[in-house]
C-alpha positions as CSV (number, residue, x, y, z in Angstrom):
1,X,18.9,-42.1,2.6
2,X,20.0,-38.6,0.6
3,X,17.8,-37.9,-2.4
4,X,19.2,-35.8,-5.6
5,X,16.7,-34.0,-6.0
6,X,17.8,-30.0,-5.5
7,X,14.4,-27.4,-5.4
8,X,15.0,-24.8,-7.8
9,X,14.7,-21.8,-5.9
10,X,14.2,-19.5,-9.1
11,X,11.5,-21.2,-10.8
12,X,8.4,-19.1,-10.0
13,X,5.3,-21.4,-10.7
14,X,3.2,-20.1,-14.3
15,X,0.5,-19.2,-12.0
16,X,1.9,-17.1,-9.6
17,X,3.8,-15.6,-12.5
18,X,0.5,-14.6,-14.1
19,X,-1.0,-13.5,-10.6
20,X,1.5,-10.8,-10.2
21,X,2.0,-9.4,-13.6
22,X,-1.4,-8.7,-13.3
23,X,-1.6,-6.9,-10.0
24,X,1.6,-5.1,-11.1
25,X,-0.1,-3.5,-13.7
26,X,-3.1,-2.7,-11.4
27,X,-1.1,-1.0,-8.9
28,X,-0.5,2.8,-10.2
29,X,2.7,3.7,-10.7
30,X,2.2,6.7,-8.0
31,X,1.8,4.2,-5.1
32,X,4.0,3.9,-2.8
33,X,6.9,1.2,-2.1
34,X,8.0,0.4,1.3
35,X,11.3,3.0,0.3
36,X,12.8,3.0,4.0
37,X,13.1,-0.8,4.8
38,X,13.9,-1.0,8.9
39,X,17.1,-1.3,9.5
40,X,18.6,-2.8,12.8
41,X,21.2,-1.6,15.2
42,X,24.7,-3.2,16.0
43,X,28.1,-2.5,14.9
44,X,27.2,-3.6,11.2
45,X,24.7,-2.3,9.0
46,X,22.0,-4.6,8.7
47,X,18.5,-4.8,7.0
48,X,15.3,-6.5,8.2
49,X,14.2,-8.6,5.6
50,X,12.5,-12.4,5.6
51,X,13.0,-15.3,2.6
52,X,9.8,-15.9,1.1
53,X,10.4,-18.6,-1.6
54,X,14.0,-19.3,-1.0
55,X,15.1,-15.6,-1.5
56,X,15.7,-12.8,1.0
57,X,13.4,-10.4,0.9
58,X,13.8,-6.2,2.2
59,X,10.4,-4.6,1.8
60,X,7.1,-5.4,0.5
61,X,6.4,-7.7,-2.5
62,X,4.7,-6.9,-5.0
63,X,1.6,-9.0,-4.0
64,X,1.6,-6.9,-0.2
65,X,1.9,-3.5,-2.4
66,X,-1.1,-5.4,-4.1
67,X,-3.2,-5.7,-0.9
68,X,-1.8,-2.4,0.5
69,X,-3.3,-0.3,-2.9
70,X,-6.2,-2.6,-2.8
71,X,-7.0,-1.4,0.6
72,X,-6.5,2.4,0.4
73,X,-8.5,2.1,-3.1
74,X,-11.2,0.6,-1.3
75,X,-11.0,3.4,1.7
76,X,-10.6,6.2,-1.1
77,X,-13.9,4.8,-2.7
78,X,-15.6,4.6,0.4
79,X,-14.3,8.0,1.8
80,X,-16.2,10.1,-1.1
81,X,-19.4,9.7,0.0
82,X,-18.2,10.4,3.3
83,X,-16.6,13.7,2.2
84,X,-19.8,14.6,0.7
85,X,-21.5,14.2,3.5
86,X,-19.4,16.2,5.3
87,X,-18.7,19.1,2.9
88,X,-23.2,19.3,2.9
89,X,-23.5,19.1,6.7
90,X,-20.8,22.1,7.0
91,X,-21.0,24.2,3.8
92,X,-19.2,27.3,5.5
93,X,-16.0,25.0,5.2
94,X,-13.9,25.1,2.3
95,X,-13.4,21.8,0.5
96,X,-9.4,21.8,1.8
97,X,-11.0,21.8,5.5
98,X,-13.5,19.0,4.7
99,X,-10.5,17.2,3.5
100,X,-8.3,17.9,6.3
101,X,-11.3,17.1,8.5
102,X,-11.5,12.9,6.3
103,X,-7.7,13.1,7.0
104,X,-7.7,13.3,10.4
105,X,-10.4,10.8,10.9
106,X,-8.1,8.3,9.1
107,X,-4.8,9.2,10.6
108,X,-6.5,8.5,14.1
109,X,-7.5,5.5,13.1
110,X,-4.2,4.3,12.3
111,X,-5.3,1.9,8.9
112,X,-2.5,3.5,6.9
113,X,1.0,4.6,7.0
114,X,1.9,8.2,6.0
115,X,2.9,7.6,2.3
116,X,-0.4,5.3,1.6
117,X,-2.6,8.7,3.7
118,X,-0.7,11.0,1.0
119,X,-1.9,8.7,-2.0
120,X,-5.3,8.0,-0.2
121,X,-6.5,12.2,0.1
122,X,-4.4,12.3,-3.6
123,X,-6.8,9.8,-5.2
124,X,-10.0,10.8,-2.8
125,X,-9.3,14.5,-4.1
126,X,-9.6,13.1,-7.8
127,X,-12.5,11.0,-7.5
128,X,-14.4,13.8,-5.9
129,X,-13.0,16.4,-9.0
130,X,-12.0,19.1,-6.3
């Protein structure tokens, strides 16, 4: 038995709406997007995306860029009083070495990718005012 009912694959729910209006305006504008989507090999150009909602998707939405800023605001946060810490226990180093050295430490651990390090020691450099 067929049923006429058709899902509306553009209506976005009031909600959800709401939800990401308001983490788009949290998200600073200097963070970065997923630019470089993969693409795939084979005789045609192709894109990896997904459909989330009914819609192909290439890169993050905006609710991922959410959690992605969310996280590397969180790290930034936590990373000052480790770069205090460090910049006291070696005060021959200049501040750009302590940095380098909180850098490091996080590119070795692999938590973000390169654009997200950038913006990390970008806003961990403001919140300490050096």
């Amino acid at each position: 038995m067929g049923s006429s009912f058709r899902k509306d694959t553009n209506f976005v729910h009031p909600q959800t709406r709401y939800r990401l209006s308001k983490m788009s305006r949290h998200v600073p504008e200097d963070f970065p997007r997923d630019v470089t989507p993969a693409s795939l090999a084979g005789a045609h150009p192709k894109l990896a995306g997904r459909v989330i909602d009914g819609k192909f998707v290439v890169g993050m939405t905006e609710e991922e860029r959410f959690e992605r800023w969310d996280i590397c605001e969180d790290l930034a946060q936590q990373l000052v009083g480790v770069a205090r810490k460090d910049a006291s226990k070696h005060p021959e180093n200049s501040r750009e070495v302590t940095l380098e050295r909180v850098r490091r430490g996080i590119e070795d651990k692999l938590w973000t990718s390169v654009m997200e390090t950038d913006w990390l020691m970008k806003r961990l450099r403001s919140l300490l005012e050096w």
